[in-house]
BAKOLZA-439151 format. One record per residue (C-alpha): x, y, z. Coordinates in steps of 0.001 Angstrom, whole numbers, padded with zeros to 6 digits, always signed. Each point is the difference from the previous one (the first is absolute). Example, Ala and Ser with C-alpha at 12.3 -4.5 7.8 and 13.67 -1.06 7.14 Angstrom:
! residues 2
+012300-004500+007800/+001370+003440-000660/
***
This chain:
! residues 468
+000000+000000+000000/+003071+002540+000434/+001080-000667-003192/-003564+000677-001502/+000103+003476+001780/+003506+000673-001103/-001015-000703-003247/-003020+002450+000146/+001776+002554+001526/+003154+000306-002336/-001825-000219-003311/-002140+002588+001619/+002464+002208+000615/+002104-000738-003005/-003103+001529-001911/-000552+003069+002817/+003166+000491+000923/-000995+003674-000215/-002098+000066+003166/+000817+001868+003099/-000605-003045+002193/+000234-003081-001313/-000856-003311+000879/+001796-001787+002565/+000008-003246+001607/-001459+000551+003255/-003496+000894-001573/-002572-002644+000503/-000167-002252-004046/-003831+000978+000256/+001016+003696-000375/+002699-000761-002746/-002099-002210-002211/-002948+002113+000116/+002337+003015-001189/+001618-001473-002950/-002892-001514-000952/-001793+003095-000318/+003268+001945-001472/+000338-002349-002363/-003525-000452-001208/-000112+003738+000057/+002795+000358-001867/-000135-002786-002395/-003043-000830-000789/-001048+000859-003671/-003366+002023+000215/-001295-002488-002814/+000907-002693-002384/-001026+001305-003351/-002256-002829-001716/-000411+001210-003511/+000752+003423-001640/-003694+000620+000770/-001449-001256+003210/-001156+000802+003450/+003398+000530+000751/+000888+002342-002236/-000400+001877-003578/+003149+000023-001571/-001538-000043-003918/-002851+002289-000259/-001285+003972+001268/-003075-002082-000067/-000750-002587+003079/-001648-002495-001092/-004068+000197+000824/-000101-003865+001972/+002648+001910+002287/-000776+002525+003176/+000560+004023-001500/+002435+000606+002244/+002434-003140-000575/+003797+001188-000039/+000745+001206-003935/+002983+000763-000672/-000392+001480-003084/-002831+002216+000862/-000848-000007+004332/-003483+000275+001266/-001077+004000+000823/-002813+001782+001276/-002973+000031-002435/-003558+000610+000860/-001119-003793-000447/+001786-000854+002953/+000348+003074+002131/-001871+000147+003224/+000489+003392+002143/+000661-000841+003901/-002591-001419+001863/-000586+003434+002225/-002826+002035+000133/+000481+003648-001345/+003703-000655-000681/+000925+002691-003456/+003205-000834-001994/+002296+003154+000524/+003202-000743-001248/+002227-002490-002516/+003458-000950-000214/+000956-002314-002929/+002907-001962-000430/+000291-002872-003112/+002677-001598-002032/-000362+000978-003696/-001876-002814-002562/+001699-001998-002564/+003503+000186-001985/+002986-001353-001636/+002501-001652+001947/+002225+002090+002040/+003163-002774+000057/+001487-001397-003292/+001579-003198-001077/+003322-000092-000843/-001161-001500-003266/-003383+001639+000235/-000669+000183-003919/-000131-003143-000304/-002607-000764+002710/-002718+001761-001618/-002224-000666-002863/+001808+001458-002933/-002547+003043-000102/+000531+000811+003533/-001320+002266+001997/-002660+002719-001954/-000907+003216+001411/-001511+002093-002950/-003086+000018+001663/+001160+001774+002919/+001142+003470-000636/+002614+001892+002633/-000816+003333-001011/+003252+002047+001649/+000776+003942-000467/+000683+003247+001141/-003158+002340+000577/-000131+002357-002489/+001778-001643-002345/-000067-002953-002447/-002336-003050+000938/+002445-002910-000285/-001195-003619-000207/+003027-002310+001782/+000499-003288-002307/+002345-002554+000812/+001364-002133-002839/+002725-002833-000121/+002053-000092-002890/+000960-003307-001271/+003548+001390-000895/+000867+001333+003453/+003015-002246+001329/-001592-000788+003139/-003627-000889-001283/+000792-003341+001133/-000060+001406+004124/-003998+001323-000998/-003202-001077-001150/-001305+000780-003660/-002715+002601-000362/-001413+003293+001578/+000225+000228+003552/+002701+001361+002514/+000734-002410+003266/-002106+000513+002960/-002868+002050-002526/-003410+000085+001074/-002114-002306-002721/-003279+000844-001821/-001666-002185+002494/+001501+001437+002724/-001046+003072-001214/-004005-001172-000444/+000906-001946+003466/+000651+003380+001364/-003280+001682-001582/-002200-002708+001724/+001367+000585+002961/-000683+003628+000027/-003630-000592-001648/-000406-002172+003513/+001521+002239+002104/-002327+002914-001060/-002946-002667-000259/+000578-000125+004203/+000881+003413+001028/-001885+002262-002359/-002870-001698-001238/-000835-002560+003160/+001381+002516+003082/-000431+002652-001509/+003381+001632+001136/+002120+001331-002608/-001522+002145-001955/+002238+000824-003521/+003123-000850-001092/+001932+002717+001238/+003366+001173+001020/-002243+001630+003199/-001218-003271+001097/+002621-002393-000946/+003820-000108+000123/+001786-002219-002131/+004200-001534+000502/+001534-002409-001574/+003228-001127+000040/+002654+001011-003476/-000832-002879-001424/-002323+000984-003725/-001697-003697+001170/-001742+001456+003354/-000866+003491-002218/-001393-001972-002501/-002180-002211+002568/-001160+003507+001591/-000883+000978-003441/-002271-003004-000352/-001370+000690+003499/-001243+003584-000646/-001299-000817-003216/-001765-003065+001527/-001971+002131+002434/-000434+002966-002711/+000629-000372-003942/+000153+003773+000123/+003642+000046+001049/+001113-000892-003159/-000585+003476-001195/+001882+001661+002676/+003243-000120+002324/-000533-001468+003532/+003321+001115+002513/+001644-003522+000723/+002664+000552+003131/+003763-001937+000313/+002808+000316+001877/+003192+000716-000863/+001737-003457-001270/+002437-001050+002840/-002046+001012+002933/-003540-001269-001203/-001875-001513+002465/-002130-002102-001819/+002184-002542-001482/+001870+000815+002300/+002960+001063-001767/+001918+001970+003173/+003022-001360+000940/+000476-001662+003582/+002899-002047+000496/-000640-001328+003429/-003637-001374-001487/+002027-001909-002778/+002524-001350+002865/-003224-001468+001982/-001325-001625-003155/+003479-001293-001271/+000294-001534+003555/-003403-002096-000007/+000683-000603-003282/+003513-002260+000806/-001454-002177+002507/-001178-003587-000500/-004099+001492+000575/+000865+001360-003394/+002744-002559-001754/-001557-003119+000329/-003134+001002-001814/+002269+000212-002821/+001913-002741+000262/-003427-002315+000397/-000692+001150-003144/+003291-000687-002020/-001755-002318-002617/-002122+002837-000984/+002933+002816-000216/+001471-002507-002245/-002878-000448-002487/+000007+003951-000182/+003065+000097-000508/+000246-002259-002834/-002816+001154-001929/+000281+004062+000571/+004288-000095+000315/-000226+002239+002947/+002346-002899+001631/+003050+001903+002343/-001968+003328+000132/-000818+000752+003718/-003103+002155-000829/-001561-003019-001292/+001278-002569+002768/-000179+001952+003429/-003985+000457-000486/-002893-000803-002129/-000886+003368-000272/+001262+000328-003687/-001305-003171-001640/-003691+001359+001957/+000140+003026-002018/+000675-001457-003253/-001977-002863+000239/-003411+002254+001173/+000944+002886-002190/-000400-002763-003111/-002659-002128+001225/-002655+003312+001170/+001194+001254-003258/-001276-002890-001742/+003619-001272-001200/+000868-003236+000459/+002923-001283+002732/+003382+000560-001683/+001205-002586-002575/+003715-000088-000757/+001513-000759-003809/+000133-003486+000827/-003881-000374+000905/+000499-000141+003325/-002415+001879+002244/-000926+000829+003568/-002764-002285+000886/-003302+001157+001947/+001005-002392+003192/+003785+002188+000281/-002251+003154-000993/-002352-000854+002787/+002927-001187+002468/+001829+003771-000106/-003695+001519+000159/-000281-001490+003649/+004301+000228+000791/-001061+003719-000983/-002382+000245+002363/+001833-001454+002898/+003123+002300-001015/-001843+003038+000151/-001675-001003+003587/+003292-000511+001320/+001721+002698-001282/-002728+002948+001185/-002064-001824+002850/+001859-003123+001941/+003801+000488-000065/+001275+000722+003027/+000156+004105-000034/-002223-000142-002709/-002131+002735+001000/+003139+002005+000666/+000906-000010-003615/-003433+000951-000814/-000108+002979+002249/+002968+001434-001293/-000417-000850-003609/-003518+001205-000150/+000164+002553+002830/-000483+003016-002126/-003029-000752-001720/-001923-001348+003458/+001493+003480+000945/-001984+001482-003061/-003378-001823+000953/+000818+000524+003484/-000250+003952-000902/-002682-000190-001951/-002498-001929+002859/+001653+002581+002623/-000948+002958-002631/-003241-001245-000120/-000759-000297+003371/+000657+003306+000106/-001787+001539-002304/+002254+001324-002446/+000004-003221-002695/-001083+001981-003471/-000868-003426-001681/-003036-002693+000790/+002835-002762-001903/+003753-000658-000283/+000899-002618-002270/+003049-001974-000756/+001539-001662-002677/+003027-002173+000540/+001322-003212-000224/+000125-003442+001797/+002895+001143+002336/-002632+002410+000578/-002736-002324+001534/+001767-002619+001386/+001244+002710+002164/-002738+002018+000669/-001848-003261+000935/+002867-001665+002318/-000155+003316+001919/-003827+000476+000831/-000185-003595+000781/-001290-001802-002461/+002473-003022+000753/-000187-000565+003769/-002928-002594-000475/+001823-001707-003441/+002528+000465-002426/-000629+002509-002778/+000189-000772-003878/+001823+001703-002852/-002004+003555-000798/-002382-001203-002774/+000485+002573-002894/-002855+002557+000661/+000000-000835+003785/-001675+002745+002033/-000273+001199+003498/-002757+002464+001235/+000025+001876+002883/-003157+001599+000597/-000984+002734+002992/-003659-000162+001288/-001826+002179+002015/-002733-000521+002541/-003070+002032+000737/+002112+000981+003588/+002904+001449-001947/+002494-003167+000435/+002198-000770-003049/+000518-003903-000394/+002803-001788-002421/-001093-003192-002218/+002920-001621-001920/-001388-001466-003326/+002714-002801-001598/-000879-001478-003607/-003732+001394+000655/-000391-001335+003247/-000127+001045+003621/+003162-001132+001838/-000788-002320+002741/+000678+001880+002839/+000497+003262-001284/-003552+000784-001153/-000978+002960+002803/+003171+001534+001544/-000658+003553+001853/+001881+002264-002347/+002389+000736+003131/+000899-003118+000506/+001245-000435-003607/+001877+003228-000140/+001589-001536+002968/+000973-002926-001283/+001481+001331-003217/+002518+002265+002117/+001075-003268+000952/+001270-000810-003321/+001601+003194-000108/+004046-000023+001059/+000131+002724+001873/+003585+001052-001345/-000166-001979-003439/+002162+001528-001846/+003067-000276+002891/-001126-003664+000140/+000005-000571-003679/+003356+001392-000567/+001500-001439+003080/+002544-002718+000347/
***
């Protein structure tokens, strides 16, 4: 029996060897089992095994969830949001919507990560975006219409795919994706509540982060909830490049020093190594074989995998006919998963990276709620248009993971924040994820959520951040 509790308690603290008190000996094997179990279901287990490319699992092939499945099943390619089929105001008597804060990950695109060989990977017309236009120029001045071609000459053709579309672009679908959404959005809080009023720079303030992808999604949004802004300018707010908060794209050191940390212990390693055989078909068929971005994580092959199949490309197929096959496609949709759970809400110090990394923008919400409460808020919504780093974030902090692990941002994934008042005067907070109230979160005093987003607000984050 001692060496069963020696066992437990070196593996566990091989994998925490980052805690402030670890295990020891003298505590009773009860106590020790019942901890690593729970670490290490916590921190290992996959959220889901992904069935099919279209299944109660998950949508990895479609905008469209399939009818035989619940509307708010996890889609990647397109995540449940509010609409006014399923939208249900809180059950209190009187209560009178007062205030929105938005926050979503933009809608469909090309992949962001290439091949080393990625030319021939593709279908030999590639990737076709002449039915999305960027329109890009100076007010004032000529209306230019961005077009990206590929010549077949160019000496490194071979590193890109054929056709019309620039890495990490947002897609016609994305694009129509993004209209929906807006058309639903407006569908709930114009025509159902009754809240906003117009599409207006007075009642609604726009950021997104530099990238043309999350303007182009807020494009699709306004236009979604009225057609009349394509005849006119609508302000769109972003922050200077390398201090963005939204991404983020600040630097911060220190955060990269906890991650790289939790990221060289065996809570991290042997998730790779377990999956060797896999790495290795990868590796043969898409010759990313030596190239650490592709082996350390699964984050890579995730992105070009869903960027093809919501896209409706098929999985990569290599010169010799070799392809990725559905069950490996399926396999890094649920190691995805499980990375991005570990990474932003059960590693040890986990929600010390978060805070630091994402600091500024709970800062920015943070100020808004506070600006609210006291009266001097100019908008009735804020809304935000960033990326998965984005929402992974944003939900790690508020909570969304102490009761289970948390899954890749769908594309499109959206969380509301909405401020109701009571007849009395008393302002109330309900946290909307994918559409739906989140369990636990659905009537929090307004004060008590200001409160608890100071917390996730390093009170010298910048010294921190740039600290040894």
């Amino acid at each position: 029996m001692a060496s069963v509790r020696k066992f437990i308690v070196d593996s566990y603290n091989a994998v925490f060897y980052q805690l402030d008190s670890p295990f020891t000996l003298m505590q009773p094997l009860e106590t020790t089992l019942k901890r690593c179990v729970i670490f290490w279901l916590l921190i290992w287990s996959s959220p889901v095994v992904v069935a099919s490319l279209s299944s109660a699992a998950g949508v990895y092939d479609s905008s469209t969830t399939p009818a035989n499945l619940p509307w708010n099943t996890y889609n990647y390619c397109n995540a449940p949001h509010v609409n006014s089929a399923h939208y249900s105001s809180p059950p209190v008597k009187d209560a009178k919507l007062v205030y929105l804060n938005v926050v979503m990950r933009h809608h469909k695109r090309t992949p962001d990560n290439l091949y080393p060989r990625e030319n021939e990977l593709n279908p030999p017309a590639g990737w076709d975006c002449t039915d999305l236009h960027q329109m890009l120029y100076a007010g004032g001045a000529g209306q230019i219409d961005r077009q990206t071609f590929a010549p077949t000459w160019h000496p490194f053709a071979r590193t890109f795919w054929n056709g019309t579309c620039d890495g990490g672009q947002l897609t016609r679908g994305g694009l129509e994706d993004a209209i929906k959404h807006g058309r639903d959005f407006w569908s709930v809080y114009h025509n159902k509540l009754g809240f906003l009023k117009s599409v207006s720079e007075n009642e609604i303030f726009v950021r997104t982060s530099k990238e043309p992808r999350t303007q182009h999604v807020a494009s699709g949004l306004l236009f979604g909830m009225d057609p009349s802004t394509a005849r006119r300018s609508f302000p769109v707010h972003v922050q200077p490049s390398n201090i963005d908060s939204i991404p983020p794209s600040y630097s911060c050191p220190h955060a990269d020093a906890i991650r790289a940390a939790y990221q060289a212990v065996p809570a991290w390693s042997d998730h790779i190594h377990a999956n060797q055989d896999l790495q290795d078909r990868l590796d043969a068929t898409l010759g990313t074989a030596g190239l650490q971005a592709w082996s350390f994580w699964y984050d890579h092959f995730f992105d070009t995998f869903t960027s093809r199949t919501c896209g409706g490309h098929p999985l990569p197929c290599n010169a010799t006919g070799s392809c990725v096959s559905e069950a490996d496609a399926r396999q890094v949709f649920s190691l995805g998963d499980l990375e991005y759970n570990y990474i932003w809400n059960a590693a040890q110090n986990s929600s010390t990276y978060v805070r630091l990394t994402f600091g500024v923008f709970f800062q920015e919400i943070l100020q808004n709620m506070q600006s609210f409460a006291a009266g001097h808020e100019p908008h009735k919504l804020r809304f935000y248009v960033g990326h998965d780093g984005t929402m992974i974030r944003l939900a790690s902090g508020l909570g969304f993971g102490r009761n289970g692990s948390l899954r890749w941002p769908a594309l499109g994934s959206e969380i509301v924040m909405e401020v109701w008042r009571v007849r009395e005067g008393s302002d109330f907070v309900r946290v909307m994820h994918e559409g739906t109230p989140v369990n636990g979160m659905e009537w929090i005093p307004l004060g008590d959520f200001i409160k608890s987003l100071e917390e996730l607000v390093p009170p010298d984050i910048f010294g921190t951040c740039m600290s040894a």
